[in-house]
C-alpha positions in Angstrom: 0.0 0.0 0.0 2.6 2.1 0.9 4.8 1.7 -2.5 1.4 2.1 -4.3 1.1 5.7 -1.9 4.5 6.7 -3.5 3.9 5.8 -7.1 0.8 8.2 -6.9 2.4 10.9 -5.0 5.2 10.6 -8.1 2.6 10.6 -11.0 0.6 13.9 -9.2 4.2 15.6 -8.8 4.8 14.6 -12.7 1.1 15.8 -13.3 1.9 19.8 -11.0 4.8 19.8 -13.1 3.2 20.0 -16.4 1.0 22.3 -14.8 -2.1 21.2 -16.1 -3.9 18.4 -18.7 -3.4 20.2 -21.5 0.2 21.0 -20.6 0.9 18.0 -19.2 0.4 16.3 -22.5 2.5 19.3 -24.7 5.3 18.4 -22.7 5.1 15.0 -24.4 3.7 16.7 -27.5 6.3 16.4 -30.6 6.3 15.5 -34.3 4.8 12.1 -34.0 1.5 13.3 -32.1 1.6 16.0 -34.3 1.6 14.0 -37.3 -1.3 12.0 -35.6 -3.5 14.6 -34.8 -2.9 15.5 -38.7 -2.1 19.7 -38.3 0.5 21.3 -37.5 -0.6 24.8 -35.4 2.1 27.6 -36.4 1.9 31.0 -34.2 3.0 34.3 -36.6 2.0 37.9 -36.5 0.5 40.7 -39.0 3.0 42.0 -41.2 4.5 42.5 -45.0 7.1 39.6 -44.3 5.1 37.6 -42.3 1.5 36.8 -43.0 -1.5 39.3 -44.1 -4.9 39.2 -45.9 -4.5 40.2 -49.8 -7.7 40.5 -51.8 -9.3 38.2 -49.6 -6.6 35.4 -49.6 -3.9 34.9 -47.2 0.0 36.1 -47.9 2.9 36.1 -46.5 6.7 35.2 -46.8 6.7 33.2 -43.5 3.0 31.9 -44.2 3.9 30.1 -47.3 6.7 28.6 -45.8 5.1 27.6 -43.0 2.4 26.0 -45.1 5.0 24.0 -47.6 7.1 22.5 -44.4 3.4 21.4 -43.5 2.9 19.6 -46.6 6.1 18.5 -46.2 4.9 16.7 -43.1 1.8 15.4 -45.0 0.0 17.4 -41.9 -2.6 20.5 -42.4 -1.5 24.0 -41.5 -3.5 26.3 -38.7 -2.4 29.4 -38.3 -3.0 31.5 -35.4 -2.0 35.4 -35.4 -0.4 37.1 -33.1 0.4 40.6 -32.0 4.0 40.4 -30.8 6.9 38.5 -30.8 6.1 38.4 -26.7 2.8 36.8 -27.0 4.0 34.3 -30.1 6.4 33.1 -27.3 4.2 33.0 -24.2 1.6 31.0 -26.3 3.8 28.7 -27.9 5.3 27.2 -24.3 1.3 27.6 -22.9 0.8 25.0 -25.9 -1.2 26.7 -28.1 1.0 26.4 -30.8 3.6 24.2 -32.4 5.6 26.5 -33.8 6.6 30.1 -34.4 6.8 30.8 -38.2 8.3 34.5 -37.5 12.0 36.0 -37.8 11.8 35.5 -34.2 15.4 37.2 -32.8 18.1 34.4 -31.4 18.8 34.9 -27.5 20.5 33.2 -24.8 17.8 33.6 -22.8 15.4 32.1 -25.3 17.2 29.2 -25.2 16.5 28.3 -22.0 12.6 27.1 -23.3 13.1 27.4 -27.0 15.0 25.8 -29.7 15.7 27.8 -33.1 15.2 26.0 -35.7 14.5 26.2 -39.5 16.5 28.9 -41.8 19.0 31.3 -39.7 18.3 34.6 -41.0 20.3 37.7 -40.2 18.5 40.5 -40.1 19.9 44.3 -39.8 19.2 47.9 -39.9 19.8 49.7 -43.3 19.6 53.9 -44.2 17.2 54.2 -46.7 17.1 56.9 -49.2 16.9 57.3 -53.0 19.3 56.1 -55.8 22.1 58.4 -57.0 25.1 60.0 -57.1 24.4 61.8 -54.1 23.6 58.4 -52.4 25.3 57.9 -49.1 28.3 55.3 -49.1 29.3 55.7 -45.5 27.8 56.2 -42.2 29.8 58.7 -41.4 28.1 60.8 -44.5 25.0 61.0 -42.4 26.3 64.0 -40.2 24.7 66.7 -41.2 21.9 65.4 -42.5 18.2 65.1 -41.8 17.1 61.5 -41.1 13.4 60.3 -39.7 13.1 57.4 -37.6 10.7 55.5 -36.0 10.6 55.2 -31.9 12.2 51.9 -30.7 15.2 50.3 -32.1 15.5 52.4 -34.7 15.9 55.6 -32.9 17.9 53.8 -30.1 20.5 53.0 -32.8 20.9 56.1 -34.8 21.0 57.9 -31.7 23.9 55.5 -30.5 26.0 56.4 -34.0 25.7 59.4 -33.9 27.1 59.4 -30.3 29.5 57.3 -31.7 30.4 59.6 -34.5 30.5 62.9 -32.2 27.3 64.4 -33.3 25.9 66.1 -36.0 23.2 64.0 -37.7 19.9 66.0 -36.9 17.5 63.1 -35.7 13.5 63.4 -35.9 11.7 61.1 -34.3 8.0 60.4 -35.6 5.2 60.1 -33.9 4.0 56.4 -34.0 0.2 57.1 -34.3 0.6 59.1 -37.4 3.5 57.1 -39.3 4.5 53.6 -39.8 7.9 52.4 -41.0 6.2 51.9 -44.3 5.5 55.4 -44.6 8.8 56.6 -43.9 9.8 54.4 -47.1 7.1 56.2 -49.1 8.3 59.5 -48.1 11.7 59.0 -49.3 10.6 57.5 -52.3 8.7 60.1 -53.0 11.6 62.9 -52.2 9.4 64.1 -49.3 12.6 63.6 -46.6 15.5 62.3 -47.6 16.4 59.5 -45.3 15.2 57.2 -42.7 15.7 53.6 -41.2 14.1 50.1 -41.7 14.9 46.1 -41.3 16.7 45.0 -44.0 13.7 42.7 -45.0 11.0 45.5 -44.6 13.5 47.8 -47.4 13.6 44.9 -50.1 9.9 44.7 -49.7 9.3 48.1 -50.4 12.4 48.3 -52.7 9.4 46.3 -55.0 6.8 48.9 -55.0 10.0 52.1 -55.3 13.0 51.1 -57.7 14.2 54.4 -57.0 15.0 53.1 -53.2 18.8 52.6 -52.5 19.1 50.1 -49.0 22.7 49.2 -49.2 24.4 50.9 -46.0 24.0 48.9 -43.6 24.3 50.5 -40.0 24.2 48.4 -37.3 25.0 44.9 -36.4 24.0 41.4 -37.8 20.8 40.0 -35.6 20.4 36.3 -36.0 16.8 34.8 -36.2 14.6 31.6 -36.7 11.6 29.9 -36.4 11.2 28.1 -32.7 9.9 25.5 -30.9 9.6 24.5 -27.4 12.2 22.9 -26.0 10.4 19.6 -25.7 9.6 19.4 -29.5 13.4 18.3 -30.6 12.0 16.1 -33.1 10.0 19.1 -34.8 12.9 21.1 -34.5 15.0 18.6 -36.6 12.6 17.8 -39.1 12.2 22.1 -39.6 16.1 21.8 -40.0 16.4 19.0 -42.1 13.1 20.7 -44.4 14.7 23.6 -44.7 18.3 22.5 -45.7 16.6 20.2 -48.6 14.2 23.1 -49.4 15.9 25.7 -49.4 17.1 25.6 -53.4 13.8 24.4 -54.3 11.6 26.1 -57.0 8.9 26.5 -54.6 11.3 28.3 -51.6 12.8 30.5 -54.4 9.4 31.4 -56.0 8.4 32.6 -52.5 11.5 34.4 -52.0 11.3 35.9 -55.3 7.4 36.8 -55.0 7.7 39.2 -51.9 11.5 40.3 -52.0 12.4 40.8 -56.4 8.8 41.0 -58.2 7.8 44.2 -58.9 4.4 45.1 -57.2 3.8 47.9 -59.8 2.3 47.5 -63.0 3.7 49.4 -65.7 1.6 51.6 -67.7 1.5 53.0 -71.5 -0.9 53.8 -74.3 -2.1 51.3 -76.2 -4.6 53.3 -78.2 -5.3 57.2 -78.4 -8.3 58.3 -76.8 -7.7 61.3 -79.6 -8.9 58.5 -82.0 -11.8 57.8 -79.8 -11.0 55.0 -78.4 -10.0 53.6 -74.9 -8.8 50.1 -75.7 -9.3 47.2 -78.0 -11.8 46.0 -75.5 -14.0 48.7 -75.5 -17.1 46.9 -77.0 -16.7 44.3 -74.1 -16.7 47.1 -71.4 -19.7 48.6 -73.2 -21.2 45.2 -73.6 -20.9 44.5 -69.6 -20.7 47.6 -67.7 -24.2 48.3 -68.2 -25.3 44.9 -66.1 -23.8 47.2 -62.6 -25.3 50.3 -64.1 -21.6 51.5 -64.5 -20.1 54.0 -67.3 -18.2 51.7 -69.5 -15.6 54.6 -69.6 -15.3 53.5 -65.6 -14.6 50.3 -65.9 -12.1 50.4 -68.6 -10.6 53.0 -66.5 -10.3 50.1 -63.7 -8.6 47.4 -66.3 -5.9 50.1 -67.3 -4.7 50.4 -63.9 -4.9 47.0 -63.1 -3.2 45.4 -66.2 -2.2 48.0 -68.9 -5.3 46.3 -70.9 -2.7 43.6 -71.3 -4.6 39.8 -70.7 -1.7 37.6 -70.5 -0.8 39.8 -67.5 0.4 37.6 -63.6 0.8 40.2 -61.1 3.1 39.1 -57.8 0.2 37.6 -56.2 -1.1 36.0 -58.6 -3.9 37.8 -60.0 -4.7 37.2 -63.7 -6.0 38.7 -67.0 -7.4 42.4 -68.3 -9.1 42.3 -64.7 -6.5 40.9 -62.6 -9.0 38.7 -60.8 -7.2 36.2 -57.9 -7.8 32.7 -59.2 -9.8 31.7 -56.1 -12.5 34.8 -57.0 -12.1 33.9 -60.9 -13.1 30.5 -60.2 -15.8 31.3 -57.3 -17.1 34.4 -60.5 -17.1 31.3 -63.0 -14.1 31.3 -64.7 -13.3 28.2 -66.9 -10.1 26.8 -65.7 -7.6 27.7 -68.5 -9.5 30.9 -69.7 -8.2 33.2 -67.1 -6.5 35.3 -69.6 -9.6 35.2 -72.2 -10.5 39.3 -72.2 -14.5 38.7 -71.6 -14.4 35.9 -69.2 -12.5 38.0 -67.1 -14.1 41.6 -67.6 -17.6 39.1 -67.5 -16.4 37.2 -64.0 -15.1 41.3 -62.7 -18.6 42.7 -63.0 -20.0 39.9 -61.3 -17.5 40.2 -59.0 -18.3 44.2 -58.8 -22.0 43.0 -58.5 -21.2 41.7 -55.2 -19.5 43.9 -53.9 -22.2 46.8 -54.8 -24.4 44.6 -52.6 -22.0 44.3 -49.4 -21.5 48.1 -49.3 -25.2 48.8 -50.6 -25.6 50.8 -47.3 -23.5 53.5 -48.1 -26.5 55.6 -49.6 -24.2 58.1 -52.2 -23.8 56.1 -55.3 -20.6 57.5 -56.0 -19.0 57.3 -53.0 -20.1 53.4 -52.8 -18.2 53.0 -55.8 -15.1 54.2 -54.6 -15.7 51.6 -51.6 -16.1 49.1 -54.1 -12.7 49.9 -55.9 -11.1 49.5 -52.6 -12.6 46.3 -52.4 -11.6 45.4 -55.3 -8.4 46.1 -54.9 -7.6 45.3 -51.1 -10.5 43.0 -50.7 -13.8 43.9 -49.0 -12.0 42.6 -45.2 -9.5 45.5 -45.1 -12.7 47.9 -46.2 -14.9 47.6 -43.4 -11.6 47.4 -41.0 -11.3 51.1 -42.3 -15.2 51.7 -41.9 -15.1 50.4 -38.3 -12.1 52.5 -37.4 -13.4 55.5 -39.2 -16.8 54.8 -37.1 -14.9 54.3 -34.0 -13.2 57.8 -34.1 -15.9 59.8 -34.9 -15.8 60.0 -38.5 -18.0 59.8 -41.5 -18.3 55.3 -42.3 -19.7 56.3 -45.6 -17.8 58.6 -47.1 -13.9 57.8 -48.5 -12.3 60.9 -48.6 -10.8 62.1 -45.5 -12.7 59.3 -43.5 -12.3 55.6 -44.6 -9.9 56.1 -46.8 -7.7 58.0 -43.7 -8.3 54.6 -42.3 -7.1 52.2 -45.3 -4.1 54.1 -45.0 -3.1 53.8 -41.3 -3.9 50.0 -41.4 -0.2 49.4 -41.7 0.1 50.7 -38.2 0.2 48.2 -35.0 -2.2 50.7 -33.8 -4.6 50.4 -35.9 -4.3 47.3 -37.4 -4.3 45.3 -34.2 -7.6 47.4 -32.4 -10.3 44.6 -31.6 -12.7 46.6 -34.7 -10.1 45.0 -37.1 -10.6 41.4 -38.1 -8.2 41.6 -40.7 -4.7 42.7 -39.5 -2.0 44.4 -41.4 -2.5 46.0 -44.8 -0.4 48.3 -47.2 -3.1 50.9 -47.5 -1.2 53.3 -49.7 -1.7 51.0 -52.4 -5.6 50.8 -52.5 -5.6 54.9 -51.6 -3.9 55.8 -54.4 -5.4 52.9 -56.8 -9.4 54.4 -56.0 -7.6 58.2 -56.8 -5.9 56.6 -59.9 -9.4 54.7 -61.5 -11.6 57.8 -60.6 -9.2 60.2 -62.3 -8.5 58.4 -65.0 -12.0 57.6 -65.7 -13.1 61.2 -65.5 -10.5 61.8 -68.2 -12.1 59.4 -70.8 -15.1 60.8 -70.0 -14.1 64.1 -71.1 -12.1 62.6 -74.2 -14.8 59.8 -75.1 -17.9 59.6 -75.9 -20.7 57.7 -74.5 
């Protein structure tokens, strides 16, 4: 009896230790119950390198990796977001999560519960400013100069050279409610301050949507990080070793590399036809054909296929999109879409305005009709998620939910923000809302110009 006492005393001391039935079995829990269970749960955050919502499908550098090394297991991926690098930890040894998909910096201390695993990536801080002559090659090059930061590491380093260097480089520090890192980038792309700081990851991303960015000077020192995994998962952290080293040269790896880091995001634009000659495009019997089923001006939505392939149908933008419409293949086939006709001119402008259709209907309580068509270009280009995140935002803060300009669209624009983007009225996380702004301003203005150059 008494040998029976012990052996139960042990197994409850076992059991405290674990803290817990669900914890007591994650400290058991490794690739082979994984593999039995059939999904693998991987913990990331919002953001341009890691995972976000794109026209109503899910993106993401680490994502798709994440979701390949689960094939690679032959298990399903769940993802669950996160809003730090903190909370990604903290959940991951609660065991709500298998793994951390996320450049997730390399400490001593983490290693005391973690194991790094998967691809070591070095990360580090980079100047950012415009290609040139006049380009900075040196840090020391920066005295004197004007350079914007964002508060946190950022500042803490630029501050620290310029200790280092004696003084002399005139610092600003933004506000973080009214800029992002992102829209530093922009700035400088757009000449509107000449220099600022970013993760070298963030600058090749944004190096896609401005060629004109130099990111070369690298100013402070290599950071190691990795994907993780508790401590007890060694077997998980072997086989995310092993996956990456054999995966790493793969088509697939380098297609996803290439996708968010070389692609251009931009499509270029030119005449095809001159609207002097009366015409728009070679498709402008099919706009005039299908426009009038949303009760659109055909000038209007050939002004939306310009900007969103040149009129050219054989056009694949990064994401995917295809065709004179650049519809997502998931919404082409949902719009009826023959698999294989993607590029065919009126099966795409045909599947768009059903598309269009829709969306009239989800934002059919905006009572101006043409401010709800500017809410359904956002949609259209952003995806109708990022839209209402804007419109609950905009109706959190006191301002007008149904009118774009100056209200929404302020929103759309600071959903790149932690701020913003990770407030309980958002459902769908990070987005680059510069894009979408300045794509409604593009189709309206554009459109507005045929209509003055076209007729009816």
């Amino acid at each position: 009896m008494k040998w029976l006492s012990l052996v139960a005393l042990m197994t409850c001391f076992v059991l405290y230790a674990c803290q817990g039935g669900k914890q007591q079995e994650e400290c058991k829990f490794d690739l082979p119950q994984i593999k039995e269970r059939g999904e693998l749960v991987v913990l990331t955050t919002n953001s341009s390198t890691s995972y976000f919502n794109y026209r109503g499908e899910p993106m993401g550098f680490q994502y798709e990796l994440a979701l390949q090394f689960a094939h690679s297991l032959g298990v399903k991926l769940k993802l669950k977001v996160m809003n730090s690098s903190a909370e990604m930890i903290n959940s991951l040894l609660r065991g709500d999560g298998d793994l951390i998909a996320y450049n997730l910096a390399m400490t001593n201390s983490g290693k005391d519960s973690l194991l790094y695993c998967g691809e070591e990536h070095i990360t580090h801080q980079v100047v950012v400013q415009r290609r040139g002559k006049e380009a900075l090659k040196d840090v020391t090059q920066l005295v004197d100069k004007d350079i914007y930061v964002y508060p946190g590491k950022f500042y803490t380093r630029i501050v620290n050279l310029n200790n280092e260097l004696g003084g002399g480089i005139r610092i600003h520090k933004v506000e973080p409610d009214s800029l992002s890192e992102e829209d530093l980038i922009t700035w400088v792309a757009e000449g509107k301050i000449d220099y600022t700081i970013a993760t070298n990851d963030v600058a090749k991303i944004n190096r896609t949507y401005y060629q004109n960015l130099d990111i070369g000077l690298v100013i402070s020192f290599d950071q190691r990080s990795s994907w993780a995994v508790r401590k007890t998962s060694p077997l998980l952290a072997e086989a995310a070793n092993k996956w990456h080293r054999e995966h790493v040269n793969s088509p697939e790896f380098k297609a996803s590399a290439r996708r968010y880091f070389e692609l251009n995001k931009r499509v270029s634009h030119g005449a095809i036809l001159s609207v002097k000659e009366g015409k728009i495009s070679y498709y402008d019997d099919l706009f005039k054909k299908y426009a009038t089923t949303i009760g659109w001006d055909w000038r209007l939505l050939a002004a939306l296929a310009y900007t969103e392939s040149n009129f050219n149908p054989s056009t694949v933008s990064w994401a995917g999109a295809c065709g004179l419409m650049q519809l997502m293949p998931k919404t082409a086939r949902a719009m009826g879409v023959p698999a294989g006709k993607e590029h065919d001119p009126e099966e795409s402008i045909k599947a768009a305005v059903k598309y269009i259709k829709i969306l009239q209907n989800m934002f059919a309580e905006v009572p101006d009709a043409s401010e709800r068509t500017k809410f359904v270009l956002a949609a259209y280009n952003a995806g109708s998620g990022h839209v209402t995140d804007a419109m609950a935002l905009s109706e959190k803060y006191g301002r007008n939910h149904y009118i774009w300009e100056h209200n929404v669209a302020h929103y759309i624009l600071l959903k790149s923000h932690e701020e913003y983007y990770q407030d309980p009225v958002c459902k769908n996380g990070y987005f680059r809302g510069t894009e979408t702004y300045n794509f409604v301003r593009e189709v309206t203005e554009r459109a507005e110009i045929y209509k003055q150059k076209i007729k009816y």
